[in-house]
C-alpha positions in Angstrom: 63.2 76.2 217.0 65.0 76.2 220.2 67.4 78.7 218.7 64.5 81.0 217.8 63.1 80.3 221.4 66.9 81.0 223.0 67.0 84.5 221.0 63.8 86.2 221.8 64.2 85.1 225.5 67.4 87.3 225.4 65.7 90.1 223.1 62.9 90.0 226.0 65.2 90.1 228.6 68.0 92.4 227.1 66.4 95.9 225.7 68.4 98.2 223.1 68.9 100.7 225.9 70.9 98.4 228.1 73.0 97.2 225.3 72.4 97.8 222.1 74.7 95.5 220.6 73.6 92.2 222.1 69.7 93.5 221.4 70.8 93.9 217.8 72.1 90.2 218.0 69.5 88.6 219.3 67.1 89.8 217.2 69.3 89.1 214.1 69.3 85.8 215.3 65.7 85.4 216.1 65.1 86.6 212.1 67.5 84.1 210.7 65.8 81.4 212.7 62.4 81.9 212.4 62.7 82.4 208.7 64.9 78.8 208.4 62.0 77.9 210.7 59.1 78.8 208.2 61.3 77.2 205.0 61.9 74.4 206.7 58.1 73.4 207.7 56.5 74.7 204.8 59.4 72.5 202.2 58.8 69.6 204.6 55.0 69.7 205.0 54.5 70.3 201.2 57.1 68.5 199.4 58.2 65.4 202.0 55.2 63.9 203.3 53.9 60.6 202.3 50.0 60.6 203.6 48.0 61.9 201.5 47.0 65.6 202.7 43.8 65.9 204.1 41.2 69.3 204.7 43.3 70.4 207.6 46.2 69.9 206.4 45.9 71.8 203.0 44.4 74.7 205.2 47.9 74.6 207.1 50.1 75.0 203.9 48.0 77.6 203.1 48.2 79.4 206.2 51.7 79.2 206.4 52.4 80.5 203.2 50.3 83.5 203.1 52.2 83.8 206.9 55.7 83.4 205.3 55.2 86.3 202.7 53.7 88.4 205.4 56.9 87.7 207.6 59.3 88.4 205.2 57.3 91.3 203.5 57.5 92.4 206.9 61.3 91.9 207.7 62.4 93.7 204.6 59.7 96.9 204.9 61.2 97.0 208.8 65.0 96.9 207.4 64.3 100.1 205.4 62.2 102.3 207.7 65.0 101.5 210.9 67.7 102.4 207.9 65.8 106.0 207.0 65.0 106.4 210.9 69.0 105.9 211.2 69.9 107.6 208.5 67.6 110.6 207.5 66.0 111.1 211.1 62.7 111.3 209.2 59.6 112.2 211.5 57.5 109.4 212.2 59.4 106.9 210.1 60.6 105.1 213.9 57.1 104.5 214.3 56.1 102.8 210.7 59.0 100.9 211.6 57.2 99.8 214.6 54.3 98.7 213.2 56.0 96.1 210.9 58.0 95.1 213.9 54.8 93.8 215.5 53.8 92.9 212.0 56.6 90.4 212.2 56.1 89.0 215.8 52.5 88.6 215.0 53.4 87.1 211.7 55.6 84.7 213.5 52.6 83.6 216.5 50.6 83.2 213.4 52.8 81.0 211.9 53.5 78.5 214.7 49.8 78.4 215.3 49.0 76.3 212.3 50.6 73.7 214.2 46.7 73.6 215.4 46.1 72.5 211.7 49.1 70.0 211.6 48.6 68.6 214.7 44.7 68.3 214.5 43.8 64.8 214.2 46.4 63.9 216.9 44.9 63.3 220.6 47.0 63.3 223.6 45.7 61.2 226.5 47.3 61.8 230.0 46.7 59.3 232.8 47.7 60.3 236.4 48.4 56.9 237.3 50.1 55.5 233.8 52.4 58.7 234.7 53.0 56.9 238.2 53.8 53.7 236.9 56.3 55.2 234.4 57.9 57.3 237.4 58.0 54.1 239.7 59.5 51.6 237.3 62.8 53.8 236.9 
């Protein structure tokens, strides 16, 4: 995850028309990742866990894997219209190719958002002055 993070920092920071190259790289990377990413979660949320799987969490796997064939649907429909934009200089095809591109970054916010679902019966309590302690007894 902080691999996926690393690389679309860069693809943010880095655009194709200041070097095109690096651009290419980062977002190569942030593809590999974020699919490894979506495997990963969905093997380990389905097939490893040991408490029995409750509303939310049945909604989650079910998110994520009508989330992972939109991604990689995605990925592959984007590979071919940027290879006939590059190739055939076809009208129009640059911008189809856009629209999976944002396909694919939506995909992806989609995805990590069913950590809502995971992650739902879990309750975080912050105390100021617990916080203090912890600071002052180091």
């Amino acid at each position: 995850n902080i691999v996926e993070i690393a690389s679309l920092m860069l693809l943010s920071l880095v655009s194709s028309a200041e070097n095109f190259k690096v651009h290419k790289l980062a977002f190569g990377v942030f593809l590999a990742s974020s699919c490894f990413y979506f495997l990963a979660t969905l093997y380990l949320y389905s097939s490893c866990r040991r408490t029995p799987k409750l509303n939310h969490d049945l909604m989650s796997l079910r998110y994520k894997k009508i989330l992972l064939m939109t991604n990689f649907s995605a990925i592959l429909v984007a590979m071919y219209c940027y290879w006939r934009h590059n190739t055939y200089c076809e009208p129009g095809m640059y911008s189809i190719f856009s629209v999976f591109e944002y396909t694919v970054v939506l995909s992806n916010m989609a995805y990590h958002f069913t950590s809502y679902y995971d992650f739902y019966h879990v309750q975080f309590v912050f105390s100021l002055p617990e916080i203090v302690k912890l600071i002052e007894s180091d």
